[in-house]
N, C-alpha and C positions, 0 to 999 in steps of 0.2 A: 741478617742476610749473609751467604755465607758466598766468595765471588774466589774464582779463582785466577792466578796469575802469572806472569813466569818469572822468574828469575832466571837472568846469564851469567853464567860459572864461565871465565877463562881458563881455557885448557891447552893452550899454546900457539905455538906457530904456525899457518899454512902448512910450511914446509918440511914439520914434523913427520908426514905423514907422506911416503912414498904415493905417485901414481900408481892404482892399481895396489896398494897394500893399506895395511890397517895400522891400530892402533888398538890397546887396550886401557880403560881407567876403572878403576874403583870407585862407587859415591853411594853412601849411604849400604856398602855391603853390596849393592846390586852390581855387577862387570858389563861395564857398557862397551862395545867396539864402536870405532871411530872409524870410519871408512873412505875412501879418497878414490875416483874413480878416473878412467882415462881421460873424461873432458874434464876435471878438473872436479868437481863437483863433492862433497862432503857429505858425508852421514853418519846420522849416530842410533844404533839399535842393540838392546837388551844381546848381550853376550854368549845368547842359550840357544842353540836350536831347540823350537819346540819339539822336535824326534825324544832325541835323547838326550838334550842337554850340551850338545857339541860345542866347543870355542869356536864361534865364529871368524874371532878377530885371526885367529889361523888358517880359515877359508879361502878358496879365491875368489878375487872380485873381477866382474863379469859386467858389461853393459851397467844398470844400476841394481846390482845382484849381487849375493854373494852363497859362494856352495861351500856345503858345511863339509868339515875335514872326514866327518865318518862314516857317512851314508851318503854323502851327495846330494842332501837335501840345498834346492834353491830358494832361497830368501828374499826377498824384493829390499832393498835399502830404503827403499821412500816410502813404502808401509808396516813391514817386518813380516807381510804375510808370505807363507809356504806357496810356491809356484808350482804349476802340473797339478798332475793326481793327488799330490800332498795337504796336508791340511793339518793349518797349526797359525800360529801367530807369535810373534817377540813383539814386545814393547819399543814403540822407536820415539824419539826425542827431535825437538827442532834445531837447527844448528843455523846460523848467522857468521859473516865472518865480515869484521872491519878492521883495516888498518893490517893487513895480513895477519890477523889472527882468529883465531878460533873461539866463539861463545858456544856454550852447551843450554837448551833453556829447559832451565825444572818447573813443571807448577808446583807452586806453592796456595795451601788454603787459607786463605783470610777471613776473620769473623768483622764483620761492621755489625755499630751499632745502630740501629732503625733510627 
C-alpha cells in the first residue's frame, strides 16, 4: 500500500519574513516563495507564475494574494490559483509555525508492506 505523508522542513524565523514581503528558498531544484501577509499570516507557493514563469517572490502581496512582477497576474496564496479572467495554477505547500518559527510541509511517499 503506498500512503502519503508530510514532512516539516525548518526554514527559519517568523520574523524573517517582512509584513507584506516574501522570501525565496530552493528545495529539491523547485524555487518556492514564502510569503507573509499584513494579518500576519504565511504561505508558501511554487515560485513560477503559471503566465510566464514570473518570480513571484518579487511580487506584491495583497490581502492573501500575490501580483506577479511581469504581467500582473494575481495569485491566491492559499491555493496558487490565477484570480480574474486568468487561468493557470502554482503548486502551494502547507506551512505550520511553532515556537516562532517556520515548518514547510513536503509529502513524501511511503511504500508499506501489506
Amino acid at each position: 500500500m503506498t500512503e502519503q505523508r508530510i514532512k516539516w522542513l525548518e526554514l527559519g524565523a517568523f520574523d524573517d519574513i517582512p509584513k507584506l514581503g516574501s522570501r525565496r528558498i530552493e528545495l529539491d531544484k523547485m524555487k518556492i516563495g514564502l510569503f507573509r501577509t499584513a494579518s500576519d499570516k504565511i504561505f508558501a507557493i511554487e515560485d513560477k507564475c503559471p503566465h510566464l514563469g514570473g518570480p513571484l517572490s518579487e511580487g506584491i502581496v495583497h490581502d492573501n494574494c500575490v501580483t506577479c512582477p511581469l504581467h500582473n497576474w494575481v495569485i491566491s496564496l492559499e491555493s496558487g490559483e490565477a484570480q480574474g479572467a486568468d487561468k493557470g495554477c502554482v503548486r502551494s505547500f502547507p506551512i505550520k509555525i511553532a515556537n516562532h518559527r517556520i515548518f514547510l510541509g513536503v509529502s513524501k511517499l511511503h511504500e508499506e508492506s501489506a
